[in-house]
Structures are given as structure tokens and as C-alpha cells.
GUBA-732882 format. One record per residue (C-alpha): residue in one letter; x, y, z. Coordinates in steps of 0.2 Angstrom, whole numbers. Example, Ala and Ser with C-alpha at 12.3 -4.5 7.8 and 13.67 -1.06 7.14 Angstrom:
BEGIN
aa;east;north;up
A;62;-22;39
S;68;-5;36
***
This chain:
BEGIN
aa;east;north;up
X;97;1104;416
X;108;1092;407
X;121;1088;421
X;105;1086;432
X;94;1074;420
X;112;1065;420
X;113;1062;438
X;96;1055;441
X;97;1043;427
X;111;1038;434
X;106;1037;452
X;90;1026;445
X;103;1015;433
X;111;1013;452
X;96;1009;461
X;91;998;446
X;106;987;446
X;106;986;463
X;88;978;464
X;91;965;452
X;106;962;457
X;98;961;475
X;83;949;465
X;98;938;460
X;103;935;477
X;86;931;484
X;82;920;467
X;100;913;461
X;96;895;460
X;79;900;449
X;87;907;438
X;102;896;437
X;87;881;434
X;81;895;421
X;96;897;412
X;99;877;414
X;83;873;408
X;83;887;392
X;101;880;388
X;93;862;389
X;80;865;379
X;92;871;365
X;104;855;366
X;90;844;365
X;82;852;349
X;98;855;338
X;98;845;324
X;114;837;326
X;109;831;343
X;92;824;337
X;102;815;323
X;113;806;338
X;100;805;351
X;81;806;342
X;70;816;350
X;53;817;362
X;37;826;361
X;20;828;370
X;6;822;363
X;-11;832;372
X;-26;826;366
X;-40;838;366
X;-48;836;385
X;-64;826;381
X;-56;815;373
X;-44;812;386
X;-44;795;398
X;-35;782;408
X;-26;771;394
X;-22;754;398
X;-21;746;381
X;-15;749;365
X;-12;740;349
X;-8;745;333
X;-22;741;321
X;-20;736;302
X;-28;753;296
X;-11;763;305
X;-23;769;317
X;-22;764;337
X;-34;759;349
X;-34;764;364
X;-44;756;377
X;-47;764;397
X;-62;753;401
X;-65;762;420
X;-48;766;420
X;-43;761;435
X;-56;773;444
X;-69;767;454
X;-79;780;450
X;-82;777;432
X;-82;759;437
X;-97;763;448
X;-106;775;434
X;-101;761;421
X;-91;774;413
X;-82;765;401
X;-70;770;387
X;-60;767;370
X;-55;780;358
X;-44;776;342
X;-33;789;338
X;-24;793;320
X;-6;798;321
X;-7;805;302
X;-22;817;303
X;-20;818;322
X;-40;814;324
X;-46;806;338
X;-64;797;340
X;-71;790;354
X;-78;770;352
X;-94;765;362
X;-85;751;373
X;-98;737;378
X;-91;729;396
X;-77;738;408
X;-60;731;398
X;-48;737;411
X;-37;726;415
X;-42;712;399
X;-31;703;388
X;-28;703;369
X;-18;699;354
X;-20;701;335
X;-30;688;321
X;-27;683;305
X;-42;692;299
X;-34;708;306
X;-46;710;318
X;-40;712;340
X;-48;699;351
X;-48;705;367
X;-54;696;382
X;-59;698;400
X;-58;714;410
X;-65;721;426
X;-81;712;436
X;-79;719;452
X;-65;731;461
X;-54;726;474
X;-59;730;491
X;-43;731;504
X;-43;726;523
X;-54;740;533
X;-65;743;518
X;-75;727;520
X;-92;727;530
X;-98;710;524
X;-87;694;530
X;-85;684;511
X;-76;673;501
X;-76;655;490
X;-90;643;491
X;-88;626;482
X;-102;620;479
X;-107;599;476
X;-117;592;464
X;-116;573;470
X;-132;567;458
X;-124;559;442
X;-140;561;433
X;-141;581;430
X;-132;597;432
X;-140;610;442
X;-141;629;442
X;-142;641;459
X;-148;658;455
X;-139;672;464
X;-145;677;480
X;-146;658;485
X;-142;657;503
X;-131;645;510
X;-131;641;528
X;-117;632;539
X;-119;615;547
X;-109;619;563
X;-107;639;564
X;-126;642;558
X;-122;659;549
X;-129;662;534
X;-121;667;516
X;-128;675;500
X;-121;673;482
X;-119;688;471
X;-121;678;455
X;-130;662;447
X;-118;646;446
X;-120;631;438
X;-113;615;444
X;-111;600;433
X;-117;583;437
X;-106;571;447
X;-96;557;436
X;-100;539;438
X;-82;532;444
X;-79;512;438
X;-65;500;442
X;-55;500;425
X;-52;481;430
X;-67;475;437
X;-82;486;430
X;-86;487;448
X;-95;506;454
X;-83;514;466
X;-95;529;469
X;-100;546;461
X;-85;560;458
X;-95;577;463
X;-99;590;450
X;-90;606;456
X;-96;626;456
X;-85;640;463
X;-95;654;469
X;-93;671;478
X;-102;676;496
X;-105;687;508
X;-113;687;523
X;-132;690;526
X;-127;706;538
X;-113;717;542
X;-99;712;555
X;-83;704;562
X;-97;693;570
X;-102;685;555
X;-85;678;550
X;-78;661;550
X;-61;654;556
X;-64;636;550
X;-70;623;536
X;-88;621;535
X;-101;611;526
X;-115;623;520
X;-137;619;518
X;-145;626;503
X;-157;635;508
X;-174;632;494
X;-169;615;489
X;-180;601;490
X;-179;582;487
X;-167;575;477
X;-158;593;475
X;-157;596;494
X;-149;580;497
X;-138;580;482
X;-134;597;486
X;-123;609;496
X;-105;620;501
X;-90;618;508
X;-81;634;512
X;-65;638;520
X;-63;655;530
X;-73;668;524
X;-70;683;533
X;-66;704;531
X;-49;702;522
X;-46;711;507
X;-57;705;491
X;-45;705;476
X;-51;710;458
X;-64;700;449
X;-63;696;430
X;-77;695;419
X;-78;680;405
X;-86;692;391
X;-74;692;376
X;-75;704;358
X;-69;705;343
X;-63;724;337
X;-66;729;319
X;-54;740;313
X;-63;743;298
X;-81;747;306
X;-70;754;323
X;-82;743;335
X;-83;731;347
X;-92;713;340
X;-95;702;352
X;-91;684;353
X;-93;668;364
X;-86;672;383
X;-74;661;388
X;-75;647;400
X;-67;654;414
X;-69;672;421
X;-51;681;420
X;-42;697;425
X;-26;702;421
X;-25;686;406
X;-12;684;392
X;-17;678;375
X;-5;673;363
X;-7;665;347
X;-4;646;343
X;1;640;324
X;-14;635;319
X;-21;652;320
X;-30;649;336
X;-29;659;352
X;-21;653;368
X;-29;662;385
X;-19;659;401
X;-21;665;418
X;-31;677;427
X;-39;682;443
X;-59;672;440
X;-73;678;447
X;-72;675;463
X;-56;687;465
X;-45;670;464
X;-31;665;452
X;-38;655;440
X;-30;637;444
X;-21;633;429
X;-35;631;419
X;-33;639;402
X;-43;638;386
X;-43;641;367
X;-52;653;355
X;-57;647;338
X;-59;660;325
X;-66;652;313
X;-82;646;327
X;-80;659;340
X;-79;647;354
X;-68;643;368
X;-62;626;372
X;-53;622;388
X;-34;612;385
X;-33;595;389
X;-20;600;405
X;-19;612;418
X;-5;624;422
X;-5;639;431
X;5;655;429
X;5;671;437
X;-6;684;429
X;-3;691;414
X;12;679;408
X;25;683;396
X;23;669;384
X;24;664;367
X;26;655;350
X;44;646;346
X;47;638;329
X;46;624;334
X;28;626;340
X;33;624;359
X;29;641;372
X;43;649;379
X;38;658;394
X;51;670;400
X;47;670;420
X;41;691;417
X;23;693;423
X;12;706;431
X;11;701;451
X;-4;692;457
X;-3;673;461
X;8;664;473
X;26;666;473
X;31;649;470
X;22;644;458
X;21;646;438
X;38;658;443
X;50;647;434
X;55;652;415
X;55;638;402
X;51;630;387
X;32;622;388
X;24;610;376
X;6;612;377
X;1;594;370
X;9;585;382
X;11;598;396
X;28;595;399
X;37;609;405
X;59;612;405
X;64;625;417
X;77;635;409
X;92;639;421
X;104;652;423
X;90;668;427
X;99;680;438
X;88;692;451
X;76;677;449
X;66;682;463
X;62;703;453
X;54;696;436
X;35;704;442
X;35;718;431
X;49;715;419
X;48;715;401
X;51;704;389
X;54;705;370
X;62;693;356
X;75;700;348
X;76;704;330
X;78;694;320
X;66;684;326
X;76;669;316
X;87;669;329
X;74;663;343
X;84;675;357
X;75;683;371
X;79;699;382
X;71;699;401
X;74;718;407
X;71;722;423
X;58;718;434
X;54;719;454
X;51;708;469
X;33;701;472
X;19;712;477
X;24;728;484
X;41;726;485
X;54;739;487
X;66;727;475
X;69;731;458
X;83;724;448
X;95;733;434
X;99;717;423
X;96;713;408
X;94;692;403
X;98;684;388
X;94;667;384
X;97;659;364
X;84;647;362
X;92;639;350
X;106;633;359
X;108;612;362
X;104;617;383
X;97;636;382
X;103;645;399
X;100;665;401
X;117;674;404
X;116;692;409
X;116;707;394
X;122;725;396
X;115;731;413
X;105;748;416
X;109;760;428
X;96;757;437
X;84;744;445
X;69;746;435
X;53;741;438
X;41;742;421
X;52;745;408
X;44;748;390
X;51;738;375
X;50;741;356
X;58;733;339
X;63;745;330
X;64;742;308
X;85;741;309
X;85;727;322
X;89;737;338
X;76;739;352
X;71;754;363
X;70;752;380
X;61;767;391
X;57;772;406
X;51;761;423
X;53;766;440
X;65;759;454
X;50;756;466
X;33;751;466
X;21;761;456
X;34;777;456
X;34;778;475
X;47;789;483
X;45;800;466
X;58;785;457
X;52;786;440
X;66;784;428
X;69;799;413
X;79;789;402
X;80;777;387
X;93;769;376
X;93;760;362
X;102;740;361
X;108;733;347
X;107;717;347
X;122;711;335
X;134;722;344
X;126;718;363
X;129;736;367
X;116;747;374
X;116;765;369
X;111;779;380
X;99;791;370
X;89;806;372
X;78;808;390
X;59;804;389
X;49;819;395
X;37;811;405
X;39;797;418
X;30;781;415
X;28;765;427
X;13;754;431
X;-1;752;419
X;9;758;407
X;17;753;388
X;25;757;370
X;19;753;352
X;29;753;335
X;21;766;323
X;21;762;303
X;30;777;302
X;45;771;314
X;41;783;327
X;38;774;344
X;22;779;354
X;20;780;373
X;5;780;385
X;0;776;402
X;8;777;420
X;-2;777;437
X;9;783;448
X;4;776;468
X;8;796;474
X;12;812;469
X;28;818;480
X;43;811;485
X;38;809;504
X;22;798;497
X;10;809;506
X;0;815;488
X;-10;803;478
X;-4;801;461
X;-13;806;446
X;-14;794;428
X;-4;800;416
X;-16;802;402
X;-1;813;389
X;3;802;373
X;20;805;371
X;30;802;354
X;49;796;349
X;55;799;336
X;73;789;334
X;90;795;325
X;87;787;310
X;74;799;305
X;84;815;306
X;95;807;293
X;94;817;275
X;83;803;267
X;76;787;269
X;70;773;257
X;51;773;249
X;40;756;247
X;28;757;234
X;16;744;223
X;16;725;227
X;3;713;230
X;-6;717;248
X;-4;698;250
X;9;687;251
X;9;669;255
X;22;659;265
X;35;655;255
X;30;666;242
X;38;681;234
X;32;699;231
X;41;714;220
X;40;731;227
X;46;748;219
X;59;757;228
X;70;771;225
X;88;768;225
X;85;751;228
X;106;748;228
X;107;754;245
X;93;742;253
X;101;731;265
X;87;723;274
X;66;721;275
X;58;714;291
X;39;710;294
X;34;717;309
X;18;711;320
X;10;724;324
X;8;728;346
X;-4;726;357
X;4;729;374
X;-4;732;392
X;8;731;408
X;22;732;397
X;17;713;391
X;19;714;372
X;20;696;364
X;14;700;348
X;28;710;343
X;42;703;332
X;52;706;318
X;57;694;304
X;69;693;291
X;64;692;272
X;76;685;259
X;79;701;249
X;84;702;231
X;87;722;222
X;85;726;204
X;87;744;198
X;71;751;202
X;63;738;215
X;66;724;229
X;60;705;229
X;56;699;245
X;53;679;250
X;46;674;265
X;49;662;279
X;39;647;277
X;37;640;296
X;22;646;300
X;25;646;319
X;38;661;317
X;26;670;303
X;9;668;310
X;-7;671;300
X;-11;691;298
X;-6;709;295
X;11;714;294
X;22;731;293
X;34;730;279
X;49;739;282
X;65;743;270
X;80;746;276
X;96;757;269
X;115;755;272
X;113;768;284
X;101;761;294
X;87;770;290
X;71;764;288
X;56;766;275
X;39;769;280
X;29;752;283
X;18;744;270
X;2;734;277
X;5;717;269
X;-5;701;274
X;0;685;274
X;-15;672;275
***
């Protein structure tokens, strides 16, 4: 019985080796990538590898509280918003499914915020009362070439009576002189009266200048028929008397051709406090993809857009007032490309870097320079290599930002293009003749690259794709860290998740970076699949937090005036190096210029830090700030919420 029992046990060990070993035939490159990807995991999660590399993690939000994030900024409470709006989903366009949740990277909380206008694709920057203005958004979704029934377009309309304005209601019909079809607007319009036009040397009346409206139309019916091919001049159909004459459209071509995005001019004030929307004077001009930045004076500078009619907005850019809640148009026009990379120098000039996000011709506003706003000069700055693939690069000023010098990373070609380029730009705008001259390159070409200070003056620099929205499944799962004093770039750990378009990265008080976004154009690699949004928040947590300790910031004043000093409690204050004032983010297309870091004057005493700040108020702007410390090791304190007025 024993010999036998032995036997088959082992003729089934036999038979059992075989079949796996038959199993491992059939499946060896599975469980090559299992044993690759077990092995993997363990690198990545030793501590001595976190300690060199940092380290990534997932962020899931619970599922009803996930969406479509497009924005985010850091708000003065250490909370984020988060804003969708429709998401880039027509859909939730169409059901007027808009969203906004704020989410708390301490308790791990998120709460969903009414949201009062479809934000997607709006602009926003930071105030000096802490509060986000956010302006513009979605009015109407693009419509591409096959999908229009109804021939449209721009109508001009004149208002050649000096006397008074005059306000068409939408659905006014406008009907051409020559081709006799007949066009509907979508919305009301109001066109200003004409201007009086004098001799400035004689007083002699040279005739009226025409009071101008830009309205969209559409054709009364359906059909290739019902397009135009030329310029015509256009009746008002309801006018009488002095209007009729006084009265009418011009319009070039309006025909079934793609219809672009159309911005709304609604603008809003978020609370962080109450966690709601307040709503404020709408600007002059409706925008779609705009850039805010802030001006010295506190006020807010709103450039670019698509308008209302699914046009770029021709170089007419205004300014917010905080303290009315009004909009004021500047005194000269200027056109960009949508959402510009600009902002503040110390000198009170803008420095635009070139960077931007696509729509808009591609010759003009492409140049990077240094702009005056009073006098509308512009200086082109030279020296930008792979000039021609700044749509979609990022921008950020380097820490300190004392040292006025920029980074351009990345970017593509215009539109679609399949070009992307792998340099990094430098240019020191403190220099007698600033010129860009090329940095540490990346491996490669990278279209949407997210930026972020980090507290000990480096910046991470994460993700992108080679082409256009991810196509051909080129998202890029890598980061590094550069140091700006050294000009080195540091590869460290791999992101987890690919990120491209619609897509960006914000500096936490706790000197963790998060991500969110990407809206990939497809799925798969052979572009067949649609993509899907990437709703995952994902989390770095860089080296200098898997060191054994890091500095504390306690006490002080929660203000601090330019120029002035404040005293905070610190533990082994010997060993702090450095403290910076960070601006707190608020990034959308991987366009972040509100971030900076400054350099305070730092004094130690056995149990605390004194720290002085600047007092040019173009490089510290009026709000909130993150207050970081910084050891001889490099490691950072967690931030203090400081206010400078």
C-alpha cells in the first residue's frame, strides 16, 4: 500500500509539473510582465528609493463626486477647487450639467459647489482679498465641418446715426442686398452710436465714423443652398425711419464650415470662506480660453479669448477693479493667442513667454517679448529655439523669483500638429539684451508638460505627450526635477498616470504636488478608440519628505507688510537656510502665472526666524501667501498662510 500510494503521488507530482510547466510555455511573457511588475512595485516602494526618487500615488474620489477637472487653484484655506464646468462633454453642456467640487487634502473630504455658468474653459487668477476671479467660459460648443445644417457666421452691424446707440434683439433678421437670403441672430446686440469726425485743423465735419456690433447668424433654413461665397450689405428687417436708414450688416462668407467655441462674458468672484461663487460685473468682451494675470496696482489684466461669435477676440483686452467690480477696456489693442503665458516683471512691464494654448492665427501675437501696457510697446525677445512648437508649452519663472529668469518647456506645432519639441528655454530677464538660450533638454518632445516650484527652489516638471492630445497612445510616464542653480535636470520617480491636454499641477501647503486632468483624443495606439477624461487626482510626494525630519513654523503675525518683518518659532532654527513666499496656483492647460516663489531676508535666533520682505510690489503682489522654511538639507517645512496687504 505504501509503495503504491508512493507511486501515484508521484505520477500526479509528474503530471503536475508538467502542466504548469506546459502553462508557462503557453503564458511566459505574462508571467515574465508578472514577475516584472511585482519586482517593480517593490523597487518603487523601498524607502531608500522614495528618499532618491519620491514617490506617486492614486487619488480616487468617491464616484459621485467624480468629474471632468479643468481648473484648479489652491485656495487660502489649504483646500482646492476644482472646477469641470460641462467638462468638455456636450452632453452636460446640453443638460446644463455644470460642476465644481473643493476637495481637502488633510481630512480627504470632498464637497460638491453649486457652479452658476458653464466655467470650462474660463480664466482665472488670485486677489488680494484671497478670493479666485474667474472669468469667461463656455457659451456655445464647437460644431466641426459635416455637423452643420445651418450656413453662419459674423455680421457687423452699422450704426451710422451719431445721435443714439441702438439695441437688435435676437432673432432679428437680416436680409442681403444682392444674394437675398435671409439670416437670424442668436443673441441681442447693441451697437453704439456713430462719432462725429472733425478736421483737427479747420473744425470742418468730415462725416459720421459708424457705431460697430459683432453678432452671430444663421441661416433661416437648412442647406448648402443657403450659404454665401462673397461680401454683402444686409436690410434689417423691422426697422423703420430713422433706424432703417441708419441701420444695417456687412457680412463676409457665412457658410457650413466648422463654428469654433463661443465664450461667455459672465465673471465671479469664489469665496473660499463661504465655498461659493459671488458674481460680479461681466466683462466687456465675451472670452474662451482667456489668461488673467495681475497688474501692481492689484488690478486684474484679462487678455485673449475666442468672443462670442467663435472668433479671437481682436486684441481687445480689459481690466478688472476689485475694489468696483467693473471692467475697463485698456487704452491699446494687442492680440495674443488664447490663453497666453504672461506676467508681471519688477519693473511693472509683462513678459510674455511665446507659450500659449492654440487658437488664433499663426502669425500673429506668436513672438515672445517684453510688453509695456501704458504705451503698448512691444520688444520681441530673440534667441527662442523650436519657435514654431510653443502652443502647448509651459512656462514658469524660476525660483527665486529675484532673479527674473524664465524656463519655456516644451510645446508643439500649431493646431493639430504632429510636432512637438524636447527643449527646454531659458531666457534672464535681467540681462542688458535678454536672449533665450537653450536648458537641459528632455528625452522627449513634449507637448503639455506640467510645472511646479517646489519650497528648495527646484521645479517639477511632469508628464505631456509627444503628439496631439496623447494620439498614437504617446503619453509620457516620466518626471524630473531641475535645479535651477546647478542647470541640471534630474530624472525622478515615473508618474502613474499619463496626462496631456486639459491637464495641470498645483503646489500643496504641505509640499506635496497635486495632479489632475488629461483628455486623451483616443484610447489605443492605432487611434481607433475614443479617449476617456482622466478624472484620477494623483499625488507626488518629492524626496525631501522621506528625509528623517523637517523643520516646523509656528506663531507670527498672519500679516506682514512690504518691507516689513515678522518672527516665527522654529525648531532647530540653526539649520534653516532659506524661506520663500509662494503664490499660491491656479493652473488650467498647463498655464500657471500665479505661481512664484520669493526670497525673504532671513535672520535665526535660538528658537525662532525673522523674516523681511521685499518691498517692490510688482514681484510681491497684494494677497495670501505660503510660507515655507527650509533646512541645510533641503528640506522643507510645512507652509504658513501669511497675507501681505
Amino acid at each position: 500500500m505504501t509503495n503504491r500510494a508512493g507511486r501515484r503521488r508521484a505520477r500526479r507530482l509528474a503530471i503536475g509539473s508538467a502542466v504548469v510547466l506546459a502553462l508557462a510555455g503557453m503564458n511566459g511573457p505574462w508571467l515574465y510582465r508578472f514577475g516584472t511588475e511585482q519586482y517593480h512595485q517593490y523597487a518603487i516602494n523601498r524607502p531608500e528609493y522614495k528618499a532618491e526618487n519620491g514617490h506617486w500615488e492614486i487619488v480616487d474620489f468617491p464616484e459621485e463626486y467624480r468629474q471632468n477637472t479643468i481648473h484648479a487653484a489652491l485656495l487660502r484655506t489649504g483646500k482646492v477647487l476644482l472646477i469641470a464646468g460641462s467638462g468638455n462633454n456636450q452632453d452636460n453642456f446640453d443638460a446644463k450639467r455644470f460642476d465644481t467640487r473643493i476637495w481637502d487634502p488633510v481630512k480627504g473630504t470632498v464637497k460638491k459647489v453649486p457652479t452658476p455658468k458653464d466655467l470650462f474653459c474660463t480664466g482665472h487668477t488670485q486677489l488680494a482679498n484671497g478670493n479666485l476671479l474667474i472669468a469667461g467660459g463656455t457659451k456655445r460648443y464647437e460644431k466641426l465641418k459635416g455637423d452643420v445644417t445651418k450656413a453662419g457666421g459674423l455680421m457687423i452691424v452699422h450704426n451710422e446715426n451719431p445721435d443714439r446707440p441702438i439695441t437688435l434683439p435676437a432673432g432679428t433678421k437680416f436680409t442681403g442686398k444682392e444674394n437675398g437670403k435671409t439670416f437670424v441672430s442668436k443673441d441681442p446686440v447693441l451697437v453704439p452710436r456713430a462719432e462725429k469726425k472733425f478736421d483737427p485743423a479747420t473744425g470742418k465735419f468730415l462725416g459720421n465714423d459708424p457705431g460697430l456690433g459683432r453678432i452671430y447668424v444663421e441661416a433661416a433654413k437648412s442647406g448648402a443652398k443657403y450659404e454665401t461665397g462673397t461680401e454683402d450689405n444686409y436690410r434689417i428687417q423691422g426697422l423703420t425711419g430713422v433706424d432703417a436708414r441708419n441701420t444695417y450688416g456687412i457680412a463676409q462668407k457665412l457658410a457650413l464650415d466648422k463654428k469654433d467655441f463661443q465664450g461667455i462674458r459672465d465673471a465671479f468672484e469664489f469665496d473660499p470662506v463661504a465655498e461659493k461663487y459671488i458674481k460680479v460685473d461681466p466683462m466687456k468682451e465675451a472670452r474662451w480660453y482667456p489668461t488673467l494675470t495681475t497688474l501692481s496696482d492689484g488690478r486684474i489684466l484679462s487678455l485673449s479669448g475666442l468672443d462670442e461669435i467663435g472668433q479671437l477676440v481682436p486684441g481687445k483686452n480689459e481690466v478688472y477693479d476689485p475694489d468696483t467690480k467693473r471692467w475697463t477696456y485698456t487704452k491699446e489693442v494687442r492680440q495674443f493667442p488664447t490663453y497666453p503665458a504672461i506676467s508681471l516683471m519688477q519693473n511693472g512691464e509683462l513678459f510674455y513667454s511665446g507659450a500659449n494654448a492654440g487658437y488664433g492665427p499663426d502669425d500673429v501675437g506668436r513672438d515672445p517679448g517684453i510688453w509695456d501696457l501704458d504705451t503698448n510697446r512691444f520688444t520681441k525677445i530673440p534667441g527662442m529655439s523650436d519657435k514654431d512648437r510653443l502652443e502647448t508649452a509651459a512656462t514658469v519663472l524660476l525660483p527665486p523669483a529675484q532673479d527674473e529668469k524664465y524656463m519655456v518647456i516644451g510645446g508643439g506645432g500649431v493646431g493639430e500638429s504632429r510636432k512637438s519639441s524636447a527643449k527646454t528655454r531659458l531666457v534672464d530677464l535681467l540681462a542688458d539684451d535678454p536672449r533665450f538660450v537653450d536648458g537641459p533638454s528632455l528625452d522627449k518632445g513634449t507637448r503639455y508638460p506640467q510645472a511646479s516650484i517646489l519650497p528648495d527652489d527646484t521645479v517639477l516638471i511632469s508628464g505631456g505627450s509627444e503628439d496631439y492630445r496623447g494620439r498614437g497612445d504617446s503619453n509620457i510616464l516620466e518626471a524630473r526635477i531641475y535645479d535651477a542653480k546647478t542647470d541640471r535636470m534630474s530624472r525622478v520617480a515615473d508618474p502613474l498616470v499619463g496626462r496631456n491636454y486639459h491637464s495641470g499641477s498645483i503646489l500643496l501647503p504641505d509640499g506635496r504636488v497635486m495632479f489632475f486632468g488629461s483628455d486623451s483624443l483616443y484610447a489605443d495606439k492605432a487611434n481607433t478608440k475614443p479617449g476617456k477624461f482622466e478624472q484620477r487626482i494623483e499625488i507626488y510626494t518629492p524626496p525631501y519628505l522621506y528625509r528623517d525630519a523637517r523643520p516646523s513654523l509656528s506663531g507670527g503675525p498672519k500679516t506682514i507688510e512690504r518691507g516689513g518683518s515678522a518672527t516665527f518659532a522654529t525648531q532647530h532654527a540653526s539649520s534653516v537656510e532659506s524661506a520663500r513666499l509662494i503664490r499660491p496656483s491656479a493652473s488650467t492647460h498647463v498655464t500657471d502665472v500665479d505661481q512664484k516663489s520669493i526670497a525673504l531676508a532671513l535672520k535665526t535666533t535660538k528658537d525662532g526666524i525673522t523674516v523681511t520682505v521685499p518691498k517692490n510690489r510688482n514681484l510681491v503682489q497684494s494677497g495670501w501667501y505660503m510660507l515655507f522654511v527650509t533646512d541645510d538639507q533641503g528640506t522643507p517645512s510645512e507652509a504658513q498662510w501669511v497675507k501681505v496687504p
